[in-house]
C-alpha positions in Angstrom: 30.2 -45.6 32.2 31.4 -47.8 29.5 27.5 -49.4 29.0 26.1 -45.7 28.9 28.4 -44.9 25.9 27.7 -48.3 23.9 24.2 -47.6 23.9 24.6 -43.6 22.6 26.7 -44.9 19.9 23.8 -47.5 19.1 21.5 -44.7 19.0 23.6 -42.7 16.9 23.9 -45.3 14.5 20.3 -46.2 14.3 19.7 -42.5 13.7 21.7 -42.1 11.2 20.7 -45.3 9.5 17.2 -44.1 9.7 18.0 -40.3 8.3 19.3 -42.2 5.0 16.4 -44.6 4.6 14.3 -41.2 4.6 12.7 -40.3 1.3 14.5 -36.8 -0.4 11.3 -35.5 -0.9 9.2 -33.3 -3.5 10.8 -29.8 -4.5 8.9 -26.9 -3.0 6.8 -24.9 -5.6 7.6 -21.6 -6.1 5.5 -18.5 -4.7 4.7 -17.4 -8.4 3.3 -20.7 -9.3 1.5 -20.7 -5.8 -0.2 -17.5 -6.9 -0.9 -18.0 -10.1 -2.3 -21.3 -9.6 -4.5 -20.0 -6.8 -5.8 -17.3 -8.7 -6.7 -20.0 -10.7 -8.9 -21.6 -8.3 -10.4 -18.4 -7.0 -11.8 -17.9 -11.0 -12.4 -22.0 -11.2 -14.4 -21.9 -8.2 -15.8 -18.5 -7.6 -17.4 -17.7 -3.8 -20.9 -18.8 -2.8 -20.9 -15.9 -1.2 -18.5 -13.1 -2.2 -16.1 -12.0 0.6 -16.9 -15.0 2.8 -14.8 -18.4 2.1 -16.5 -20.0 5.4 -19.4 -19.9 2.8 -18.0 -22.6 0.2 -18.0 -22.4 -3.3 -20.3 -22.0 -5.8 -19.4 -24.9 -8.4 -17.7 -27.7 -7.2 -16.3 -29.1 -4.0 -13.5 -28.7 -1.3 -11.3 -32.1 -3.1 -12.2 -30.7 -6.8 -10.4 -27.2 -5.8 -7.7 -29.0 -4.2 -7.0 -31.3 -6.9 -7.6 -28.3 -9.4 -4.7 -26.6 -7.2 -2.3 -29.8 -7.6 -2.9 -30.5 -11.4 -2.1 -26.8 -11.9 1.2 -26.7 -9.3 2.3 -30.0 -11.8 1.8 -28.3 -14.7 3.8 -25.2 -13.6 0.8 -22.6 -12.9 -0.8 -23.3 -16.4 -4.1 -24.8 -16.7 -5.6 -25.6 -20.7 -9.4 -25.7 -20.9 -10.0 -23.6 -18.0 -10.6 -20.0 -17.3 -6.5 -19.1 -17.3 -7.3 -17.5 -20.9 -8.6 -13.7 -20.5 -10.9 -14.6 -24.3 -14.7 -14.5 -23.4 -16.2 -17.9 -24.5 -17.4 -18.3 -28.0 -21.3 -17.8 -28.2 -21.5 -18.5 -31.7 -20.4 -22.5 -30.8 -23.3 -24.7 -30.0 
């Protein structure tokens, strides 16, 4: 009985050693930023094929979307230089 009991409180210990060693983690995004940054994305990299995802995207690649995702979740659902502004693109530029 007295072995039994010696090792639970070894495991407890090493559990509980272990649970502190543990990294707190990154803070959860919001769903607003979530949204707004996929949004993003979906005007970013517009369908292939409109109404089918399975399709891929038009311009760019699965890892430039998700990177385009997690530089827009770090900056807080805003994204300079891309197509977050409603302004149509000035034509008279060249």
């Amino acid at each position: 009985m007295r072995d039994w009991k010696s090792k639970a409180a070894i495991a407890v210990a090493l559990l509980l050693a272990t649970a502190g060693l543990m990294p707190a983690g990154a803070a959860a995004i919001t769903a607003e930023v979530a949204k707004k940054c996929d949004a993003l994305v979906a005007r970013e990299f517009p369908l292939r094929e409109p109404g089918n995802p399975a399709a891929g995207s038009a311009k760019g690649t699965a890892q430039a979307e998700r990177d385009f995702f997690n530089q827009c979740v770090a900056n807080g659902g805003t994204m300079n230089g891309s197509a977050d502004n409603n302004a149509p693109p000035d034509k008279s530029a060249k």
